[in-house]
VEXZA-541301 format. One record per residue (C-alpha): residue number from 1; residue in one letter; chain; z, x negated, y. Coordinates in steps of 0.001 Angstrom, whole numbers. Each point is the difference from the previous one (the first is absolute). Layout:
BEGIN
- NUM,A,A,Z,X,Y $
...
***
This chain:
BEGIN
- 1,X,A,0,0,0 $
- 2,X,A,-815,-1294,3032 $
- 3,X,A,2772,-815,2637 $
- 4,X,A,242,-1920,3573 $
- 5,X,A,2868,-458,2785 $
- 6,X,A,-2763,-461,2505 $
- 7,X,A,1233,3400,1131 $
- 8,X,A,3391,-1469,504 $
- 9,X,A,833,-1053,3684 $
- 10,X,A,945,-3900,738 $
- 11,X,A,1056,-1703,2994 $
- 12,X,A,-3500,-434,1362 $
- 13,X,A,-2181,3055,-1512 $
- 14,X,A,1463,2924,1195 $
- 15,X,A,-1702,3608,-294 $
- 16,X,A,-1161,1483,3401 $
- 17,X,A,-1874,3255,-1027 $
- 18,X,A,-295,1918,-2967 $
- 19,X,A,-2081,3191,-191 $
- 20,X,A,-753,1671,-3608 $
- 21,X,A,-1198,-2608,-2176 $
- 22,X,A,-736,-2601,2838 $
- 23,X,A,2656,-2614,548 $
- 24,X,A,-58,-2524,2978 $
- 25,X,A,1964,-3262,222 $
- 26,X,A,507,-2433,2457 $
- 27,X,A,824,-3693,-27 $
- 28,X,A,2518,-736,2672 $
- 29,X,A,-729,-3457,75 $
- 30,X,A,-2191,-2316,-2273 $
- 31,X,A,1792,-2685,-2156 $
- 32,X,A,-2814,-1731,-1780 $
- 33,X,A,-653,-2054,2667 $
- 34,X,A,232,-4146,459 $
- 35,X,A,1826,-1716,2885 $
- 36,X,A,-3246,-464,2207 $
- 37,X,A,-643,3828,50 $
- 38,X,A,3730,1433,-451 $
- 39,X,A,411,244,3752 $
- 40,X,A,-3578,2161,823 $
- 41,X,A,1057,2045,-2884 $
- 42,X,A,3628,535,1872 $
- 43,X,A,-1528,1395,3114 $
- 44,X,A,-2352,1866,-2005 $
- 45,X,A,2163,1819,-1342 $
- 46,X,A,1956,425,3241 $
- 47,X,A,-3035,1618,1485 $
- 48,X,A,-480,2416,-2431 $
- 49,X,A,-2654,-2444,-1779 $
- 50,X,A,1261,592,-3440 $
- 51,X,A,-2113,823,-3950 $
- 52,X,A,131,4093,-1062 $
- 53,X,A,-824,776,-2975 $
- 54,X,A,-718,3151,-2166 $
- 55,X,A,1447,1367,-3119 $
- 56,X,A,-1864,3370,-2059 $
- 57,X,A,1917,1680,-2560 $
- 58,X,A,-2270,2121,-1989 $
- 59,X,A,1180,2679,-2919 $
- 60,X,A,-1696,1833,-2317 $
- 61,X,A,-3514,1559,993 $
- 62,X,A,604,-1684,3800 $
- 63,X,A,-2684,-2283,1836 $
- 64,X,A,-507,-1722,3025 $
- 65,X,A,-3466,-1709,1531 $
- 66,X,A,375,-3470,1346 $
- 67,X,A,-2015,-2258,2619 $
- 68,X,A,-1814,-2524,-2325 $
- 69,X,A,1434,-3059,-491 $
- 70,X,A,3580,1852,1146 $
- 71,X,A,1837,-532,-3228 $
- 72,X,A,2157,-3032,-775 $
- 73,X,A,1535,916,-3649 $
- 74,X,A,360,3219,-1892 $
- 75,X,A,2467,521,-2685 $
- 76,X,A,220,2939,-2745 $
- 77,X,A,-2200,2145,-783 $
- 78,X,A,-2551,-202,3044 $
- 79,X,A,-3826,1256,-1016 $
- 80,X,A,-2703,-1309,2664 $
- 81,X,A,-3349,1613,837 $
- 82,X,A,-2592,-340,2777 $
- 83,X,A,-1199,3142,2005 $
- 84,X,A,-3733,-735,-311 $
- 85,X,A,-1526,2675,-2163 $
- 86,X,A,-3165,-1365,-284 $
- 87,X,A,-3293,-1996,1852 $
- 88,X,A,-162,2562,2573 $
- 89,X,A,3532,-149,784 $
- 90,X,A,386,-3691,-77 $
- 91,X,A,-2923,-83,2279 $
- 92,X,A,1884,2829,2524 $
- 93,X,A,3110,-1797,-365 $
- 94,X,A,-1622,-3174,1388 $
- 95,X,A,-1426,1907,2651 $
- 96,X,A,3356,1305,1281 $
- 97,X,A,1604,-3415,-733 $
- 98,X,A,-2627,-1546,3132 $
- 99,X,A,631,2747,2132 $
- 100,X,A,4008,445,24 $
- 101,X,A,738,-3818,-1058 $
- 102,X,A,1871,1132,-2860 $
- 103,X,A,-816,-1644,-3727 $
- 104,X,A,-2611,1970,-1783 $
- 105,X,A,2161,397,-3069 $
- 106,X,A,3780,1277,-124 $
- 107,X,A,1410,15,-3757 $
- 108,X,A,2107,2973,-979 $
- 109,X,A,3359,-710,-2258 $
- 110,X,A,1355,2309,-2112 $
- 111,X,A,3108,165,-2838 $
- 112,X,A,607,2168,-3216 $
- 113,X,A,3418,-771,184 $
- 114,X,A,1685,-2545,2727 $
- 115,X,A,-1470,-2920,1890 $
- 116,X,A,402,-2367,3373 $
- 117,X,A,-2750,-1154,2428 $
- 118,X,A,1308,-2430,2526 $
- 119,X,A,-2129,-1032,2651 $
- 120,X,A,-1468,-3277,1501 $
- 121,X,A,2680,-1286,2343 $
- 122,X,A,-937,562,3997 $
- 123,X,A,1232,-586,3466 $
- 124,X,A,-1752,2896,1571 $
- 125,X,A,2305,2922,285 $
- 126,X,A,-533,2972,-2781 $
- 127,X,A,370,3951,1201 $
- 128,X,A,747,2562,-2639 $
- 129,X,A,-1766,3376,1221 $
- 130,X,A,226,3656,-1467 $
- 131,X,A,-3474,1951,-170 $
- 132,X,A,1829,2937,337 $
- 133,X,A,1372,-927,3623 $
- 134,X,A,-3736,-817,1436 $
- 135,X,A,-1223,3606,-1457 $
- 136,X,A,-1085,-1578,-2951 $
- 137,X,A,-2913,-2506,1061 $
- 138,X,A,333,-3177,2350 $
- 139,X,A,-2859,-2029,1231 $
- 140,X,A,1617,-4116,179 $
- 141,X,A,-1346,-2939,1725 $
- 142,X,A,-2088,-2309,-1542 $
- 143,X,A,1711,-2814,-2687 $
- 144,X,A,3421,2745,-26 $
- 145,X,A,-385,1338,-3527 $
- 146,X,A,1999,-1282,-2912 $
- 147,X,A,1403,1980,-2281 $
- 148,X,A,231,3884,-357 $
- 149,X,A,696,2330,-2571 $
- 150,X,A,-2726,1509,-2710 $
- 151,X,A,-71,3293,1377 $
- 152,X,A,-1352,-1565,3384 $
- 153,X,A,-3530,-348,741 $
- 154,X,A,-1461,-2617,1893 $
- 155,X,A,-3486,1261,2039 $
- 156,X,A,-2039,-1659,2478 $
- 157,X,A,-392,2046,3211 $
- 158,X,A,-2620,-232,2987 $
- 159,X,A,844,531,3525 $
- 160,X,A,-878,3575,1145 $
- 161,X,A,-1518,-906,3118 $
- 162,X,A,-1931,-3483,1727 $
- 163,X,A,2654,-464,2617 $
- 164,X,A,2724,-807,-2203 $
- 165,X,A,-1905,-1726,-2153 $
- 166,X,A,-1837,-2042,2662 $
- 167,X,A,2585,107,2605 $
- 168,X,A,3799,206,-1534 $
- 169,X,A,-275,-3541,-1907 $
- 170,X,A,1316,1768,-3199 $
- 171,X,A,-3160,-802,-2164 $
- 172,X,A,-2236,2267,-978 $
- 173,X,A,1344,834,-3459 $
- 174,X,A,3842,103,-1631 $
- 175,X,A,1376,623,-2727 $
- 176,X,A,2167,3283,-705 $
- 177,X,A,2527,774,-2445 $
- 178,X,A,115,3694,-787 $
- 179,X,A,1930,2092,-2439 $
- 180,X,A,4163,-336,-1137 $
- 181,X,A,2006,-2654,-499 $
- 182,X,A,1223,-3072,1489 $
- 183,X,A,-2214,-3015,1827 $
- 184,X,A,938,-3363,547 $
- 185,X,A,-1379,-1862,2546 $
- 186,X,A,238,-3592,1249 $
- 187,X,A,-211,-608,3542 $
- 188,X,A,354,-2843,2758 $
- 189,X,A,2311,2047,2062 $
- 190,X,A,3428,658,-794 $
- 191,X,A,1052,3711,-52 $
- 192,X,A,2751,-865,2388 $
- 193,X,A,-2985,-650,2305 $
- 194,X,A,-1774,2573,-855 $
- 195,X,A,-330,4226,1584 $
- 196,X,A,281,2574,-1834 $
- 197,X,A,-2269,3025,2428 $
- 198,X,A,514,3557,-1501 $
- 199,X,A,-2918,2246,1737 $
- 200,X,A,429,3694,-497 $
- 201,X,A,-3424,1412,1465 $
- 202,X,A,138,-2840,2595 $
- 203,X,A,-1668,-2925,1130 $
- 204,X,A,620,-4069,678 $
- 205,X,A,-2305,-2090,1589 $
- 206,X,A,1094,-3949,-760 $
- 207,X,A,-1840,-2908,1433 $
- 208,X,A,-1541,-2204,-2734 $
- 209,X,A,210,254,-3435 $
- 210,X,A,3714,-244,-717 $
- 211,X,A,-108,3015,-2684 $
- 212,X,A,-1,-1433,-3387 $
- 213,X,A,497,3266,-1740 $
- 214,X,A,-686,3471,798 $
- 215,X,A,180,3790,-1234 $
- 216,X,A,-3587,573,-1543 $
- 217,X,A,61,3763,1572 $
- 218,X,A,129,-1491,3498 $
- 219,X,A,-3096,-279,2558 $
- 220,X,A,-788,-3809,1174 $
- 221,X,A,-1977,-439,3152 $
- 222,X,A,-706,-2601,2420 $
- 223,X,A,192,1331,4016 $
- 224,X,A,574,-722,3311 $
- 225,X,A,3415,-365,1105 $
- 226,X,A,-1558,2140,3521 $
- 227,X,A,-2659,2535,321 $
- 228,X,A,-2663,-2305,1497 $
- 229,X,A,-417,-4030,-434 $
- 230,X,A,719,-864,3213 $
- 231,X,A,3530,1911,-407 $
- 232,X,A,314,-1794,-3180 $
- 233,X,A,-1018,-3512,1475 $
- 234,X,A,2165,269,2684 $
- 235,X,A,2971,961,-2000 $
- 236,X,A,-311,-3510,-2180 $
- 237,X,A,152,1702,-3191 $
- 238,X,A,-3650,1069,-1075 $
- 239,X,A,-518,1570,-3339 $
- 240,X,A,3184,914,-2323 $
- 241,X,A,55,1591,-3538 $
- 242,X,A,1255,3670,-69 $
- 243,X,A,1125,1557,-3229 $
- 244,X,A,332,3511,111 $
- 245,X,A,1334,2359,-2032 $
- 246,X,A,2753,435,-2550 $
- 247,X,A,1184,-2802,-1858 $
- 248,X,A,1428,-3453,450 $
- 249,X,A,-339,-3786,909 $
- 250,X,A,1437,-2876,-323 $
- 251,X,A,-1393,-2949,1673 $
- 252,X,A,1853,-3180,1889 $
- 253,X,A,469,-161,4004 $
- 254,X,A,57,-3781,-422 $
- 255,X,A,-3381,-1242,-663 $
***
């Protein structure tokens, strides 16, 4: 029978999140270090600097689908598959892969009985979001996805109009994660950093692209911060993205 304390906390991997079968843990400070880079490593840490990591507990009949390349060692009885169905699909999956920058091929893991993924250690920060809370489908940022559950599907979706493709400097395709169940995501910012807006039939209009994740349900435009250019000019801001709608966003006020 298979059996691991890496689930047991130490004195430098602690666990900072835990949602379903998702558990996040973070290494307060890095001790396999030499004496010419223990002191960087110090004030790493200090500054928030510091490895996460990713532990996946799956039970009977359970799954998850992975980034490629995401998983560092699997224990138990873990089952692996790709989610190419064939030529065509391959060839559609590379297609998406060019336009979103994600990888073209995302294995799915699955257990008859009891297993554990844990994840390629990282010092970007990792976000634990609910479908259910974004009205079940969320349109990320490019390079964002890592891990979800089965019951998630990932989609490649166009912009609905030029300007925000052309104009809002958000790319002209994304990836969306649609249906129930739990998404984990791997970002640059820290969600200390990052705000949480809640629109309810409302709009925001934010300069630049500092959304990196979005309610699919909600309207994204590019527009003039005035009525006419010269108003707009004059003002110093120009063109800002406006989501409209019902939904949410999270995105980072610090570039």
């Amino acid at each position: 029978m298979f059996a691991t304390d890496f689930d047991k906390e130490t004195k430098i991997r602690k666990v900072k999140e835990q949602v379903g079968k998702y558990t996040i843990y973070e290494y307060l400070k890095d001790m396999s270090v030499i004496p010419s880079t223990a002191a960087a490593e110090y004030f790493a840490a200090q500054m928030n600097i510091r490895k996460r990591q990713v532990s996946i507990h799956l039970t009977k009949g359970d799954g998850c689908i992975l980034q490629a390349g995401a998983m560092q060692w699997m224990g138990g009885d873990v089952k692996v598959e790709t989610n190419v169905k064939g030529v065509t699909d391959f060839f559609g999956k590379m297609l998406s892969a060019q336009v979103t920058g994600e990888t073209a091929i995302k294995p799915r893991y699955t257990s008859d009985s009891d297993g554990l993924l844990v994840l390629e250690p990282t010092y970007k920060h990792l976000l634990l979001e609910n479908l259910a809370d974004w009205g079940g489908a969320m349109v990320i940022d490019d390079g964002l996805f890592l891990a979800c559950d089965e019951t998630v599907n990932l989609k490649t979706v166009a912009r609905t109009n030029v300007s925000s493709a052309v104009l809002g400097n958000e790319g002209l395709f994304n990836t969306a994660l649609i249906g129930e169940g739990i998404v984990l995501l791997e970002s640059k910012i820290p969600r200390e950093e990052l705000v949480l807006v809640e629109l309810n039939n409302d709009m925001i209009r934010i300069d630049g692209p500092l959304a990196i994740a979005w309610s699919k349900s909600l309207e994204f435009t590019v527009e003039r911060t005035t009525k006419t250019l010269i108003g707009s000019a004059a003002s110093g801001e120009g063109l800002v993205n406006v989501y409209r709608g019902t939904g949410r966003i999270l995105m980072s006020p610090l570039k």
